[in-house]
Structures are given as structure tokens and as C-alpha cells.
N, C-alpha and C positions, 0 to 999 in steps of 0.2 A: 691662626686659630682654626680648627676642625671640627665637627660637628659629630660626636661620637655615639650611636644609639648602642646601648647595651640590653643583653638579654640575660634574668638572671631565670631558672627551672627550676622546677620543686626539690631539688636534692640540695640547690645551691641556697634554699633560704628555708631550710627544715629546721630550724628551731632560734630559739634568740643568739644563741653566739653565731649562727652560720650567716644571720641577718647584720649582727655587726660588722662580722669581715667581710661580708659585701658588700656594706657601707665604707670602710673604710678603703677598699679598690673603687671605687666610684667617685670618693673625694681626692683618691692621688690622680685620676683622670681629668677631674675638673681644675688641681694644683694643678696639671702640666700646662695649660692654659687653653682647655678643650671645653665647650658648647655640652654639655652631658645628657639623653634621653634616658631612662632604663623603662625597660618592657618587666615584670615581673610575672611567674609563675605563684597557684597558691602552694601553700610551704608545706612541703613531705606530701603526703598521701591523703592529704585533706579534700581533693577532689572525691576520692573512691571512698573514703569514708562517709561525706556528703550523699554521694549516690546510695548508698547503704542506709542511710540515713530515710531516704524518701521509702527506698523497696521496704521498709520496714513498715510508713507510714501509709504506701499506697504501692499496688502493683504495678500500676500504669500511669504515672503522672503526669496532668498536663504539661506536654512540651513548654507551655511562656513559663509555668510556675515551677518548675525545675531548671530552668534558666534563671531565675532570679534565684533560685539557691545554690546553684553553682557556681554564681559568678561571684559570691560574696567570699569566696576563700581567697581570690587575685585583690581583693579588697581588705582585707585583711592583710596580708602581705604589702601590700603599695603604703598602707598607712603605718603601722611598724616602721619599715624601711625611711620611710619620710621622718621619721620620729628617730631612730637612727641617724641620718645626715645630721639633722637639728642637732643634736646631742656632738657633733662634732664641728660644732661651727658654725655649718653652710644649710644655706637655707634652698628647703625643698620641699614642693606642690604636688600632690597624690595628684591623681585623674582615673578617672573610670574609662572604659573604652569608650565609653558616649562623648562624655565630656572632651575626650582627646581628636574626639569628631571620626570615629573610625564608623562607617556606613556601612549597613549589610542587606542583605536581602532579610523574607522574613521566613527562612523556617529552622527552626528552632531546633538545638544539638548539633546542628550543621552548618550556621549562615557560611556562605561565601561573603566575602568584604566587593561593597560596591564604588564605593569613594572614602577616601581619606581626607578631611578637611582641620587641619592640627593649628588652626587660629591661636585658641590657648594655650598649645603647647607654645608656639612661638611668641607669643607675651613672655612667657615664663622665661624662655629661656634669656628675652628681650632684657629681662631687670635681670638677668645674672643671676638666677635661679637653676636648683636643676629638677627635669620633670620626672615622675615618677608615673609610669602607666601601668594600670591592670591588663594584663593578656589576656586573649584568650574570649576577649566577648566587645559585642556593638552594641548598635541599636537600631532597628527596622528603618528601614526608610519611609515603609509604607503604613506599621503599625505605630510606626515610635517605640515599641515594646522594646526590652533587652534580650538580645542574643548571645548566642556560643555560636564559637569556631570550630567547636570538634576538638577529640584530642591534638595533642601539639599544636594546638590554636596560637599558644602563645609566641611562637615560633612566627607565623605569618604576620600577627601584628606588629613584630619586630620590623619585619623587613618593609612592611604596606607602608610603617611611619617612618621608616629610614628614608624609602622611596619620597615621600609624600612632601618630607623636609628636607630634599636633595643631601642626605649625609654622606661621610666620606668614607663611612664604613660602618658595619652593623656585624658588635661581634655578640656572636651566641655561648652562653657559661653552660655548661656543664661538667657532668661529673668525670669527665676522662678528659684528658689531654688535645685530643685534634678528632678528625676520621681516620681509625687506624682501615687495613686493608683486611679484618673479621674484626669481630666481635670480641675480646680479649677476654670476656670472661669462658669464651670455648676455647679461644689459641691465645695461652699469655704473651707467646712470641709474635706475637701480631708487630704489625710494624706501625709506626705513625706517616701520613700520607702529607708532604711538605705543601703542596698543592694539586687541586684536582677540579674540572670543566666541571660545571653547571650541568652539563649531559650526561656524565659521570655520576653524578651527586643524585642527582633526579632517577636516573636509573636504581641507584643504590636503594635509598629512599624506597622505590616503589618495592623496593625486591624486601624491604622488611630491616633496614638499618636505621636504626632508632632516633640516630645520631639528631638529624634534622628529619622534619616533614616534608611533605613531596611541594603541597603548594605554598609552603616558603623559597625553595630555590625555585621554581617556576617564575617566582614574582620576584624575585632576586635577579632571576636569566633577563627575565623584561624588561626591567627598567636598570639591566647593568649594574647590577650593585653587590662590592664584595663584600661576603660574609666571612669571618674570621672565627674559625669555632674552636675554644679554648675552654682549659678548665677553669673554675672558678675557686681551684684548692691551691692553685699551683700559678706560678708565674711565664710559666714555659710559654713559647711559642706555638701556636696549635694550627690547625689547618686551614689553610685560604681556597673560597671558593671563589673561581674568578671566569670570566668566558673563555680564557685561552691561556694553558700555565705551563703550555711549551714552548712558549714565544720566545727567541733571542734574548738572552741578558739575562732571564731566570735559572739558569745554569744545571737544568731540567733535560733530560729523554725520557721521553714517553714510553712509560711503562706497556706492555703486552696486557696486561692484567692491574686492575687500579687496586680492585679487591674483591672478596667473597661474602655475599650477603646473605641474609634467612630469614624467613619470617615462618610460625607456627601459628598464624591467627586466620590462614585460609580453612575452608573445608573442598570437598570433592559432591558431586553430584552427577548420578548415569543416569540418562533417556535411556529407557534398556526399550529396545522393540520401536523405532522409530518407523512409519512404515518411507522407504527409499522415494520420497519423489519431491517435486518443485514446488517448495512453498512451507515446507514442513520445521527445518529449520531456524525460515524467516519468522512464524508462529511464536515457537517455543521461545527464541530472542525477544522477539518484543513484549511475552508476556513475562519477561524477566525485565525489560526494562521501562516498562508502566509500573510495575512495582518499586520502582527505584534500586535494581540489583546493578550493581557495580560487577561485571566478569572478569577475569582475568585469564586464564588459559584456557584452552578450545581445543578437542581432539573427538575426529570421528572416525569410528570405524567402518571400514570396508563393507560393504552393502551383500548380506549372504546371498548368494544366489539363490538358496530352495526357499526363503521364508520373503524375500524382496524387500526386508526391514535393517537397522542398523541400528547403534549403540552410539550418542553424542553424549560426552564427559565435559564439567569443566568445571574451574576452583570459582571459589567467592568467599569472601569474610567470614569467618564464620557464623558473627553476629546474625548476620543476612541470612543464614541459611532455613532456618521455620519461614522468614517470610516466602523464602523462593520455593520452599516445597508446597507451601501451602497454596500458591500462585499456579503452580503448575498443575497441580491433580484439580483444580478447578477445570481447567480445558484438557482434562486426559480425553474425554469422550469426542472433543473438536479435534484433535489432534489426532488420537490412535495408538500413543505409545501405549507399551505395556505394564511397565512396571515405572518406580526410583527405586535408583539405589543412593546412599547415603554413606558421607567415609568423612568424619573430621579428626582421623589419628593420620593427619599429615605434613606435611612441611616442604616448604621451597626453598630452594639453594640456587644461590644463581652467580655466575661469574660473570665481572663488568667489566670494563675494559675501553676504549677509545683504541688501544692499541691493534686486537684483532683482529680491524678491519685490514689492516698489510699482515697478518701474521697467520696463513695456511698454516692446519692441524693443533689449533686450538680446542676445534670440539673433542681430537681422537684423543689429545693428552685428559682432558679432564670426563670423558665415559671412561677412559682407563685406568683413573684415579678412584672413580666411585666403584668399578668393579675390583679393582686390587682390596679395596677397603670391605667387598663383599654387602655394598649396598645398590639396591636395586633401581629401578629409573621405570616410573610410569606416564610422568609425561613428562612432555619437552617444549620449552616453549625459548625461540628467540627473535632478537632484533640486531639492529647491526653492532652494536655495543656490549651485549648483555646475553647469554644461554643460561637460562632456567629450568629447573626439572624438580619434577613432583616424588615424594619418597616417603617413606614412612616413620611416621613423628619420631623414633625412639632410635631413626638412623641417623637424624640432622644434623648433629653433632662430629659423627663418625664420618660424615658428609664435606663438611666443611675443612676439619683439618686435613683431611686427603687431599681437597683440590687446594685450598693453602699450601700443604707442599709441594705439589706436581708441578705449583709455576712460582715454586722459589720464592715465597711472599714472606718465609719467616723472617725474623731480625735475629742476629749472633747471638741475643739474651735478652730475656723477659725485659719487655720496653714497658708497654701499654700498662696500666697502674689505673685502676677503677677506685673513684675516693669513698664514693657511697651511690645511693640510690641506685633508679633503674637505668639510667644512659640519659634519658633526656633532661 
């Protein structure tokens, strides 16, 4: 017998028939004679409507009291679904994140998960029950209060409780088939990815691949646990993330190029007029991250000679970006620069790979890709896995299936098959 944590996402359980056939793949899990978890997302777009919901009622809502209204949509979904099972037989216990003992820190639209303590879930499973969790939210350790994970929350509570319940695997449902190697709804010929490392995944992840969240396979990488990411329309076989899927006996070579990822949710921000000396960049950083600004790319320029000042550029979320301007013209007069400048019509594209690190003239094939294609390149950012580059929002596109074909990622005919929703 095996211990199965499933994940079902908001596309997977948008309305009462999409909740039935996810009940009914959860009951032929438990017929095969498997131990059953599911993590639930709330159903369709019921989050963003919620949030719409408050901006209408208040501009700025208290963080706990917007937590308690968003987590009532995973609540909603857990107990349907519950009610679903019932109606087929087998009997099945909702839980709320608190209840399922998922611990977080306390600040709110964000917790990180501190401990996992799933007592009740292992009752449940104990009498041959199967458990039903809300995703995507805890509870303070300090306040007691109810927390959120942040988007794709639902995603790490899968994996925290897969952990937590030593499972044998933790598959994640969504609307597409596996990790293809792009995006399918920009390259139909995308291919689907049989297996690919945790460092791969993580990379991807960061680089703006919808697929899974970054600190789901993080917490997946740590406590060694694979995750199985499959549709939740289809019966196919979908993609396994595992620490090592080149190993002997998986009948695997390691691709040069895993895949090509994007993300459009960065923006851009220039120091214009930095004055050139020691200390000035350490400033402007830290007054970015007492604000809580998350960076991502970093580029400066060459220090003019006549004027002894410089220009430092770099992305952030876009969300973030009123806080970070606003943080900065605070210490313009401590500081010295002279101006911001401000760019959120942009987008990252970035090629992954585990392969490249044995593979000289990876970079020169894919800048030769985005100039054939007559897209530009403003910044560059890489690691030993992954080259990233900054471009403008309306080329991202034009972006991605160019370097998709410079390194042969297509498949012979349209593979990748999007069933609904947004990916996750």
C-alpha cells in the first residue's frame, strides 16, 4: 500500500462536473489500494474574484481580515469534494490548513510554512478515510490567526504534507499534461519533458513557468520527494520531478536545454546618476530590502569619466514596484542619485538547462536566435544552469519560439494540449 498526496488547482475543480471527475480519479486511487491525501485549490477564479470583492469594499484591507476571506474559497472546494467522495461510496474528512496542522509564520498574504504537524490527518487516514485539505493557508504559530501562502500556496502545502506524512509521492493536477520545454499556449509544438532535476524545475519556476512554484520544488528538493505533475483531464503520463533523471536504467540523456521559460510580471527600475564611490550601491540595496523588495537582475553601468556618476538597473515584480520607488526617493538626498527611471512593458526569457554546463556556444546560439528574430536584449542575467535576458513585453513571444528552435525543442506535431484554465 502507498501513501498518495494529490493536488487538485483551480482549473481542476471549476465547477460541479470538474469536482465530480476529480472525485471520481481519487476513488480509483483509493480502489487501487492506496492511503489517499488531496490538497485542494479554490475552484476557477474564485480567488481573484474574492480579491475584487474586498477592493471594492475597502482599498487596503487588513492583511488577517483578507486572509480569512480568501481562504474561504479552498473551503469551499474541500467540502464539495468531500461531499463528492460521499456520494460515491467512500468516506471523506475536509480539513482546513489549521486543522491539517500546517504551521506558519505570521505575516499575512505571504506566510512561509514553519511546521507541519498532520496528527488528524493520520487518524483519518488510520480508519480508512480519505483526507481532503484546503491549500494554500495555516495558521500563526504566534498569533493563532489564519494565514495565506501566497499565490500557488496550494502547490507547497502539497508537498510540506507529502513531506510531513513521509508519502511516496505527491502528484500535482493541472490543466496540461506534464512540464513541456515552453509554454504551449506560445509553442503548440512544445514537447512534454519525461523527467527533469529539482534544479531544472526550480530554475524554471523562478524564470516565470507557471507550471509548479518555486517553493514547492525547493521543499520537494529537501526532503527528496518526487513530484508527479499531470493533467487532471487526461490519464496520460506527465512529468516527474526527481533529484537525479539521468541516472542508469531511466533510459534518459541529458538534454543540452531542458526548456524555455518567461515570465511578464517583472518590471525594470534605473538609478540614473548614481554618484561612482564605496558604499553607494550597498545603500540603495538595503533600502530595497527593508522594504521587503525581492531583486532579481542587476546591471551597472560603466562609471562616465566627466560626470564620476553611473546608472544601476534592475527587475522586481511588478506588484513591488510603487513600493520600491517610493523607498528610494525617500533617501535620494542621502544617496545623490539623480533621477528614476521606470519600464514595466517588459519581460524575461530565460533558457534552462543542466546540460550547458559541458555544452560551449550555448550563449552564441541563443543571442543569435533572438537577433535572427529581430529582438533586442537589455539585460543578461545568468547562473550555471539558466541565461536570462530582459526584452520588451510585445517581443516575448517572438522570443521564445526563436530560441525553442535554435536548440531543437520542438516535437514532429502539435503535442502539448491545454484543457482549460491558466496552467496552474
Amino acid at each position: 500500500m502507498a501513501l498518495v498526496v494529490q493536488k487538485y488547482g483551480g482549473s481542476s475543480v471549476a465547477d460541479a462536473s470538474c469536482i465530480k471527475r476529480v472525485a471520481q480519479r481519487i476513488v480509483t486511487t483509493k480502489k487501487a489500494g492506496n492511503d489517499v491525501v488531496v490538497i485542494v485549490s479554490a475552484m476557477g477564479d474564485t480567488t481573484d474574484e474574492l480579491l475584487d470583492l474586498a477592493e471594492q469594499v475597502s482599498p487596503l484591507p487588513p492583511g488577517r481580515e483578507l486572509d480569512m476571506l480568501l481562504t474561504s474559497g479552498e473551503r469551499i472546494s474541500m467540502a464539495l469534494l468531500a461531499m463528492a467522495i460521499a456520494n460515491l461510496g467512500h468516506e471523506a474528512r475536509s480539513f482546513t490548513g489549521s486543522q491539517a496542522g500546517v504551521i506558519t509564520d505570521s505575516t499575512h498574504g505571504k506566510a512561509r510554512i514553519i511546521d507541519v504537524t498532520p496528527s488528524r490527518i493520520r487518524e483519518a487516514l488510520d480508519l480508512g478515510h480519505i483526507a481532503i485539505v484546503a491549500g494554500f493557508q495555516g495558521v500563526s504559530q504566534d498569533t493563532k490567526d489564519i494565514t495565506t501562502l501566497g499565490r500557488g500556496g496550494s502547490d507547497t502545502t502539497a508537498v510540506a504534507l507529502a513531506a510531513a506524512l513521509r508519502a511516496d509521492v505527491c502528484e500535482i493536477y493541472t490543466d496540461v499534461d506534464g512540464v513541456f520545454t515552453a509554454d504551449p499556449r506560445i509553442v503548440p509544438t512544445a514537447r512534454k519533458i519525461p523527467r527533469i532535476s529539482y534544479d531544472e524545475m526550480m530554475e524554471m519556476a523562478a524564470c516565470g513557468a507557471k507550471i509548479l512554484h518555486l517553493r514547492c520544488v525547493e521543499y520537494a528538493r529537501r526532503f527528496d520527494l518526487p513530484i508527479h505533475v499531470r493533467s487532471s483531464f487526461s490519464t496520460k503520463e506527465g512529468t516527474w520531478v526527481v533529484s537525479d533523471p539521468y541516472t542508469e536504467g531511466t533510459e534518459m540523456e541529458q538534454p543540452i536545454i531542458s526548456g524555455v521559460a518567461h515570465d511578464r510580471s517583472e518590471a525594470k527600475i534605473t538609478v540614473v546618476g548614481v554618484p561612482d564611490k564605496v558604499g553607494e550601491a550597498a545603500a540603495i540595496f538595503k533600502t530595497l530590502a527593508d522594504a521587503e523588495i525581492n531583486i532579481d537582475m542587476i546591471v551597472q553601468n560603466v562609471s562616465a569619466a566627466a560626470t564620476g556618476r553611473t546608472d544601476i538597473s534592475f527587475t522586481l515584480p511588478t506588484a513591488d514596484s510603487s513600493t520600491a520607488l517610493a523607498a528610494l526617493k525617500k533617501v535620494q538626498g542621502a544617496i545623490g542619485y539623480e533621477s528614476l527611471l521606470f519600464d514595466d512593458q517588459i519581460g524575461k526569457v530565460s533558457l534552462v538547462g543542466a546540460g550547458m554546463r559541458s555544452h560551449p556556444g550555448v550563449t552564441a546560439t541563443f543571442f543569435a536566435a533572438l537577433a535572427d528574430a529581430g529582438v533586442n536584449i537589455e539585460m543578461i542575467s545568468t547562473s550555471e544552469i539558466r541565461i536570462s535576458v530582459i526584452v520588451e513585453q510585445d517581443e516575448v513571444d517572438a522570443a521564445v519560439a526563436a530560441a525553442h528552435r535554435a536548440f531543437d525543442l520542438d516535437a514532429d506535431q502539435v503535442e502539448a494540449v491545454v484543457y482549460g484554465g491558466s496552467g496552474r
